[in-house]
N, CA, C and O atoms as a Maestro MAE file, in Angstrom:
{
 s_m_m2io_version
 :::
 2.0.0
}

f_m_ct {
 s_m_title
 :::
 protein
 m_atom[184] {
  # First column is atom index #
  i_m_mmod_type
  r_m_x_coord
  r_m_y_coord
  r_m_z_coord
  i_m_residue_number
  s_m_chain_name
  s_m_pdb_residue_name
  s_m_pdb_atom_name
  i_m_atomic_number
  :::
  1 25 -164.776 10.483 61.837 1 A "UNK " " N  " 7
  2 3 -165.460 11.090 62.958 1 A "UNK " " CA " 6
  3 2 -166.378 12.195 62.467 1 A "UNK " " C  " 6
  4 15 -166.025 13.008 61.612 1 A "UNK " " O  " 8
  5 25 -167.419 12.190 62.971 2 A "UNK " " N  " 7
  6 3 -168.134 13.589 63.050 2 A "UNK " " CA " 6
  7 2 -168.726 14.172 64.286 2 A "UNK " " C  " 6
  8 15 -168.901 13.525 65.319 2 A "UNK " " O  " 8
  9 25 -169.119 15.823 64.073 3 A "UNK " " N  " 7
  10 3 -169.469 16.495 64.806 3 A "UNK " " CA " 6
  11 2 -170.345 17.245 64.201 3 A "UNK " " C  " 6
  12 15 -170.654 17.260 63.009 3 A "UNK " " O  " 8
  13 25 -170.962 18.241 65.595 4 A "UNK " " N  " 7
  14 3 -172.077 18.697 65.603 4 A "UNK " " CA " 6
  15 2 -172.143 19.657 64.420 4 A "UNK " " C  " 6
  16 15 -173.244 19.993 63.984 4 A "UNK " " O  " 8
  17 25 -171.148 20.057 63.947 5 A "UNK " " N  " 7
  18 3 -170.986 21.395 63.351 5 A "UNK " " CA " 6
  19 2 -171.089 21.251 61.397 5 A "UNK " " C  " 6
  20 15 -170.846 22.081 60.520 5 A "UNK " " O  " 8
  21 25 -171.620 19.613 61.322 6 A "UNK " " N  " 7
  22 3 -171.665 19.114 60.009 6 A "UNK " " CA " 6
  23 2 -173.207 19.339 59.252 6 A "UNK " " C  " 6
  24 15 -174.314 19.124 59.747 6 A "UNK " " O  " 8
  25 25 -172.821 19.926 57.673 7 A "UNK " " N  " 7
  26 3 -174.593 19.897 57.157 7 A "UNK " " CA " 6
  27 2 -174.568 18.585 57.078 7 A "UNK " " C  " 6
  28 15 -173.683 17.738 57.205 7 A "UNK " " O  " 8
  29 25 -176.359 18.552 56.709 8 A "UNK " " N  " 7
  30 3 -176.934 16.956 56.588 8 A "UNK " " CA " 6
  31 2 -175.789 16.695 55.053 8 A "UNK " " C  " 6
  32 15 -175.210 15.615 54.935 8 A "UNK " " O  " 8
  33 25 -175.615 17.733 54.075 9 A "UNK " " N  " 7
  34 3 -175.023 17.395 52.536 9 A "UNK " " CA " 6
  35 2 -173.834 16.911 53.312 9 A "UNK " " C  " 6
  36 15 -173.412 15.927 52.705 9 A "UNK " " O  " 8
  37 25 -173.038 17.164 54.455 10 A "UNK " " N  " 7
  38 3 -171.327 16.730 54.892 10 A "UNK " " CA " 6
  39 2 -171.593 15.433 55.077 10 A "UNK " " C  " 6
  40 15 -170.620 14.696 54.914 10 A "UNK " " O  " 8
  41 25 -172.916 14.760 55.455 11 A "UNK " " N  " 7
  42 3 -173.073 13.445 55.716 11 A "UNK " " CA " 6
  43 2 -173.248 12.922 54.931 11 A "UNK " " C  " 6
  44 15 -172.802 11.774 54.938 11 A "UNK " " O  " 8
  45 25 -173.856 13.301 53.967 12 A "UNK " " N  " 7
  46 3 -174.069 12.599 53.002 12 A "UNK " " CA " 6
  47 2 -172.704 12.164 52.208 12 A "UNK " " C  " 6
  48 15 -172.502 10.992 51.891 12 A "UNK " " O  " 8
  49 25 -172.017 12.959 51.991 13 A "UNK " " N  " 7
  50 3 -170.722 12.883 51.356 13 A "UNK " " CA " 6
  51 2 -169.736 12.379 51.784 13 A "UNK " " C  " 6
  52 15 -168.720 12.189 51.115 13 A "UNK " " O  " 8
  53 25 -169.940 11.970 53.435 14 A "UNK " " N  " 7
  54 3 -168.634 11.227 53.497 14 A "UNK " " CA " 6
  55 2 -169.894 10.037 53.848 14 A "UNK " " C  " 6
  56 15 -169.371 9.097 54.448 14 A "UNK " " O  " 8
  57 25 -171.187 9.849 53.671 15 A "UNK " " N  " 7
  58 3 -171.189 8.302 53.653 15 A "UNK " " CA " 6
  59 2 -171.225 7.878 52.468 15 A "UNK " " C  " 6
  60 15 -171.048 6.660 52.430 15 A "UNK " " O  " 8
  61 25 -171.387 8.385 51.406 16 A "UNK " " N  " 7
  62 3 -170.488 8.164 49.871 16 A "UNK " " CA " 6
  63 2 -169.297 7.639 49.983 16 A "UNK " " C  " 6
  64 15 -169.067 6.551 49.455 16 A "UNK " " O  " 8
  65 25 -168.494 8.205 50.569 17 A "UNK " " N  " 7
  66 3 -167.120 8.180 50.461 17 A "UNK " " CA " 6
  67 2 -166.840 6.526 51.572 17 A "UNK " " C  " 6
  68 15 -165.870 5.782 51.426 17 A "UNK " " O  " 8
  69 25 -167.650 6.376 52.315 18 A "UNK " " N  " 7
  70 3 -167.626 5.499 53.193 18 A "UNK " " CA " 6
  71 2 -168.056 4.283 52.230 18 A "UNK " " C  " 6
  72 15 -167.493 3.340 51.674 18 A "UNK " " O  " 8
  73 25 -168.626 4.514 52.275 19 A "UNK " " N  " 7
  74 3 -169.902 3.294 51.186 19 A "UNK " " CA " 6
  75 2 -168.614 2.422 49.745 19 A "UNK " " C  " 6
  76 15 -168.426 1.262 49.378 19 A "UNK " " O  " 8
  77 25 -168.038 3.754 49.362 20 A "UNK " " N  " 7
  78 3 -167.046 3.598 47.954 20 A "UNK " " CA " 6
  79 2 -166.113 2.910 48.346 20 A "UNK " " C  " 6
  80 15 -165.798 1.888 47.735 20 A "UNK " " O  " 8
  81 25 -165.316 3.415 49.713 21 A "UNK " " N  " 7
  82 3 -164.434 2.381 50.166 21 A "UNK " " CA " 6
  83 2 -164.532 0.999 50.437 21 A "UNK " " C  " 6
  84 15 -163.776 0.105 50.057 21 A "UNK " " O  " 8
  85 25 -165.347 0.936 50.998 22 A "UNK " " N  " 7
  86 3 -165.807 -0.007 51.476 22 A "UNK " " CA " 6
  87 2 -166.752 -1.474 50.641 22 A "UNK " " C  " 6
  88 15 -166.941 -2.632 51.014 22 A "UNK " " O  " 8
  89 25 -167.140 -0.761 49.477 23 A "UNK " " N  " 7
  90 3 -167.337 -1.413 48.195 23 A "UNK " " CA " 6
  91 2 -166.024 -1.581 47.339 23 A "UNK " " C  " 6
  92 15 -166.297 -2.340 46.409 23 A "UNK " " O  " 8
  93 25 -164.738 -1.185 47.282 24 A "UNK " " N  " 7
  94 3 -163.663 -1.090 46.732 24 A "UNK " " CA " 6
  95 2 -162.970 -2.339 47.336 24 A "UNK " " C  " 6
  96 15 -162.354 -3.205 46.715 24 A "UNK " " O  " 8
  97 25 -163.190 -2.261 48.658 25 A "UNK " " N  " 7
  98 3 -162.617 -3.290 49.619 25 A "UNK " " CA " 6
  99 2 -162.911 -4.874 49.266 25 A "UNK " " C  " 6
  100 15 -162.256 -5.914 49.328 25 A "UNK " " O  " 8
  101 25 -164.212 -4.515 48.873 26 A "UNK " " N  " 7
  102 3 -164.867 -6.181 48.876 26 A "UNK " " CA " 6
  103 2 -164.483 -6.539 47.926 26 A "UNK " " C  " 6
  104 15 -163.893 -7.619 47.964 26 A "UNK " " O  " 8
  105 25 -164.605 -5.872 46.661 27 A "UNK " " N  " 7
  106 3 -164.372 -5.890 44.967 27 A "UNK " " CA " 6
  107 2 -162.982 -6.781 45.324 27 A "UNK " " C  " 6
  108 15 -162.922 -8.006 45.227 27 A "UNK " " O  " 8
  109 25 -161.729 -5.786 45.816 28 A "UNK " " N  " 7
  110 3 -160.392 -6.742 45.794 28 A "UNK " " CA " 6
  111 2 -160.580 -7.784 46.707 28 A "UNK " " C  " 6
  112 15 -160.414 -8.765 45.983 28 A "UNK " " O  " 8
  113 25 -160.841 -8.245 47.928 29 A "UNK " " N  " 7
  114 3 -161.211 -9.129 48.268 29 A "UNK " " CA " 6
  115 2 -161.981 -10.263 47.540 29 A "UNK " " C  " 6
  116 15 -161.908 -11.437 47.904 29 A "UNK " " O  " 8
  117 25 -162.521 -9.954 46.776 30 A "UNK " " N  " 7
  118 3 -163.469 -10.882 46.073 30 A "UNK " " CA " 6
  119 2 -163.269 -11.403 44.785 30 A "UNK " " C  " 6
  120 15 -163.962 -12.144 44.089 30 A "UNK " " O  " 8
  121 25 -161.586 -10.571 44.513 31 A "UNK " " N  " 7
  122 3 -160.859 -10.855 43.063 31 A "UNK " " CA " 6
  123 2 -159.628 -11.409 43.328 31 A "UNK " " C  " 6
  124 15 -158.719 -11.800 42.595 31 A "UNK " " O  " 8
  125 25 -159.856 -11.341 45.141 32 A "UNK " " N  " 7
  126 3 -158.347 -12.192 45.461 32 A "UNK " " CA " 6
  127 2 -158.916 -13.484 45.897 32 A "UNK " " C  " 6
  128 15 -158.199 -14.175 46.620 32 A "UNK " " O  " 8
  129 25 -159.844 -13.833 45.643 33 A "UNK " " N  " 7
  130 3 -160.588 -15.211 45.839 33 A "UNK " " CA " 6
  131 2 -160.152 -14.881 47.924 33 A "UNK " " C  " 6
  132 15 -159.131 -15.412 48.360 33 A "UNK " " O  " 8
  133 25 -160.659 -14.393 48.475 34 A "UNK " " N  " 7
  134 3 -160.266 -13.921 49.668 34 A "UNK " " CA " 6
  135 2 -161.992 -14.368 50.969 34 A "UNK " " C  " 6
  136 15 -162.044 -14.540 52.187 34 A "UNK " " O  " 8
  137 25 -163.143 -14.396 49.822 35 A "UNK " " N  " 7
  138 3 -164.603 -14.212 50.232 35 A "UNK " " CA " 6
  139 2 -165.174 -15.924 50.259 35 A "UNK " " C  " 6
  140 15 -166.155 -15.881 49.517 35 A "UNK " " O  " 8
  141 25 -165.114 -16.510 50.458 36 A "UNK " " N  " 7
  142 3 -166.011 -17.782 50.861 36 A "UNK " " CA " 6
  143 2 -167.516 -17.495 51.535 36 A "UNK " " C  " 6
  144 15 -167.815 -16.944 52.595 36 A "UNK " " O  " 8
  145 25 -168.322 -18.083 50.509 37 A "UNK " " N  " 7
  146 3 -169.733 -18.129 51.332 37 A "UNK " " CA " 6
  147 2 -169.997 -19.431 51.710 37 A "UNK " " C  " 6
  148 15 -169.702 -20.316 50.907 37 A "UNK " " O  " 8
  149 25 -170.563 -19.770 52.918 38 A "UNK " " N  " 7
  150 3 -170.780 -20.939 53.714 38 A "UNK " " CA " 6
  151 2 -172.203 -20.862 54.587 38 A "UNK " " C  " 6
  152 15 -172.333 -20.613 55.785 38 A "UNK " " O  " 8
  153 25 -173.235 -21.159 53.578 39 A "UNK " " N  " 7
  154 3 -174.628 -21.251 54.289 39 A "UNK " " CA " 6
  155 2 -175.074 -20.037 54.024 39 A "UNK " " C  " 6
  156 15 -175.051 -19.474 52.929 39 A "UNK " " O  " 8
  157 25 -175.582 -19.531 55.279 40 A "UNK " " N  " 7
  158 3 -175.533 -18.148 55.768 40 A "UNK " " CA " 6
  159 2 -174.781 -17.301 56.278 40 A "UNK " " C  " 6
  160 15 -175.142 -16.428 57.067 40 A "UNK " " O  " 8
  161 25 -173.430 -17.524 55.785 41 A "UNK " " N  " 7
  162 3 -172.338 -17.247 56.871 41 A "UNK " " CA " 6
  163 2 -171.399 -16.366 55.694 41 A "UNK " " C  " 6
  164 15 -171.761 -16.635 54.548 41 A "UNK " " O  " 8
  165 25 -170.348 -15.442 55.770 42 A "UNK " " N  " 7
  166 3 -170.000 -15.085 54.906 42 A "UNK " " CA " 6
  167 2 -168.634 -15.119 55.651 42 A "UNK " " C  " 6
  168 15 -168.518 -14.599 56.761 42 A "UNK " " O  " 8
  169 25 -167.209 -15.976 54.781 43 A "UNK " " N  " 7
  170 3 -165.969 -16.058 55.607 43 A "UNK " " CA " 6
  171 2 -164.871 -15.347 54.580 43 A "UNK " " C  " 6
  172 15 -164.598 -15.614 53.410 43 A "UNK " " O  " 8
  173 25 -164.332 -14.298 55.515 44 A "UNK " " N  " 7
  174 3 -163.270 -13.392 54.734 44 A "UNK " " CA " 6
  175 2 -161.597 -13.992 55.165 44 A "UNK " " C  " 6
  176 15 -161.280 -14.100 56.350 44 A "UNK " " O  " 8
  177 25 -160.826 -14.274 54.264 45 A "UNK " " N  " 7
  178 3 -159.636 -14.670 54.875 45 A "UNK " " CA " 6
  179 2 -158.682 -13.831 54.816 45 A "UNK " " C  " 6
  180 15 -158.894 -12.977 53.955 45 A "UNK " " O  " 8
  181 25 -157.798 -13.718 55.321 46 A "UNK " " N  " 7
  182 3 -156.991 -12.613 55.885 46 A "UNK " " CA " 6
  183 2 -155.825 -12.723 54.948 46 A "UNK " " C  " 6
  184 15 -154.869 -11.956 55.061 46 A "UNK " " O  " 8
  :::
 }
 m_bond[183] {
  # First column is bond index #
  i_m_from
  i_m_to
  i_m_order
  :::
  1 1 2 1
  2 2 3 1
  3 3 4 2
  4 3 5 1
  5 5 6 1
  6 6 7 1
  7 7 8 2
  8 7 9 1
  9 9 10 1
  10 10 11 1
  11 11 12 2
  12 11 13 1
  13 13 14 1
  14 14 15 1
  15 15 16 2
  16 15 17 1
  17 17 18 1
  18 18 19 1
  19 19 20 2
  20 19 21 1
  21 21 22 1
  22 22 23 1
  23 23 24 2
  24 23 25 1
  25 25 26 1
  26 26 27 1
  27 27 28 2
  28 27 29 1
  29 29 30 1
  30 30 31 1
  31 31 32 2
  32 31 33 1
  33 33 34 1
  34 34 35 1
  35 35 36 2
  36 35 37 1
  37 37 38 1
  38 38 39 1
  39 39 40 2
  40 39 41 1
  41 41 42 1
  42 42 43 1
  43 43 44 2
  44 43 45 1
  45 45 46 1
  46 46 47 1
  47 47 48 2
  48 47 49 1
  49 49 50 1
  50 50 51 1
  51 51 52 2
  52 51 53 1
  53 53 54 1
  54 54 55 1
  55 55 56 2
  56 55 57 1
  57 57 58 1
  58 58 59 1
  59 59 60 2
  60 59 61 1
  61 61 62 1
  62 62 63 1
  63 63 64 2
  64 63 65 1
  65 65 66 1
  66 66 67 1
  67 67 68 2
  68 67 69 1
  69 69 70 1
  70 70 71 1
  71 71 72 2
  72 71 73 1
  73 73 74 1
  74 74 75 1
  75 75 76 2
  76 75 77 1
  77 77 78 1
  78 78 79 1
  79 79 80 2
  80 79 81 1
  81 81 82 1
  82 82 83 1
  83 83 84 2
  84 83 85 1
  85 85 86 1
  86 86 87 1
  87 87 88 2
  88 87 89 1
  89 89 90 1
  90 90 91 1
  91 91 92 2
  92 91 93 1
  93 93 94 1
  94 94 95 1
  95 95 96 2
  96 95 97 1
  97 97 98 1
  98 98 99 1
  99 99 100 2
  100 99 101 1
  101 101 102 1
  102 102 103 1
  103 103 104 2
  104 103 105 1
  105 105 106 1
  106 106 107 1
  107 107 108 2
  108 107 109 1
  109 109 110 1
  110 110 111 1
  111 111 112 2
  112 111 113 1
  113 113 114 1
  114 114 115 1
  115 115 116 2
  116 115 117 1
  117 117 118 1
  118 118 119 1
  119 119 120 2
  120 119 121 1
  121 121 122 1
  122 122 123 1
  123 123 124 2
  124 123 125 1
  125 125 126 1
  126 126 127 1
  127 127 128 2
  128 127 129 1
  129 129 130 1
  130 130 131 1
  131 131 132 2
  132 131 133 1
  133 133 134 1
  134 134 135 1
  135 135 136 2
  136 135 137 1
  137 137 138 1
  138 138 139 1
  139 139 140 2
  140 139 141 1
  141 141 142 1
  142 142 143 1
  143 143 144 2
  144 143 145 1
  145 145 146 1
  146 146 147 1
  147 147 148 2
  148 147 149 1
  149 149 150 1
  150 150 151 1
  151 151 152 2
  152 151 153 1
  153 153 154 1
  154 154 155 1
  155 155 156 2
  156 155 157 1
  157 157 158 1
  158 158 159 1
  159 159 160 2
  160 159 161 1
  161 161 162 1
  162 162 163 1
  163 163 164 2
  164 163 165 1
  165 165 166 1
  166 166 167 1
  167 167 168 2
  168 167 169 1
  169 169 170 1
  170 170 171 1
  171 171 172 2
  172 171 173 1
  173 173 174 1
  174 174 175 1
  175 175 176 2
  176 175 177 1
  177 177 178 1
  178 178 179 1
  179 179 180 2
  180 179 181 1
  181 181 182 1
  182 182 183 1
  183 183 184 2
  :::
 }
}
């Protein structure tokens, strides 16, 4: 969550932090053979 009371640098740093996770996520997903691409379509299995 954010609020009003954040510098532009607080944004920046947690969309770093957002971005890292979220690239971390795919990485294991994508080493658990978890990611299928199909066309244009990208299928994640649970």
């Amino acid at each position: 969550r954010v609020n009003h009371a954040l510098t532009a640098q607080d944004f920046v740093q947690r969309g770093r932090a957002v971005e890292g996770a979220t690239l971390a996520q795919a990485v294991q997903w994508h080493t658990e053979h978890r990611v299928l691409l199909d066309g244009d379509r990208t299928v994640i299995f649970e």
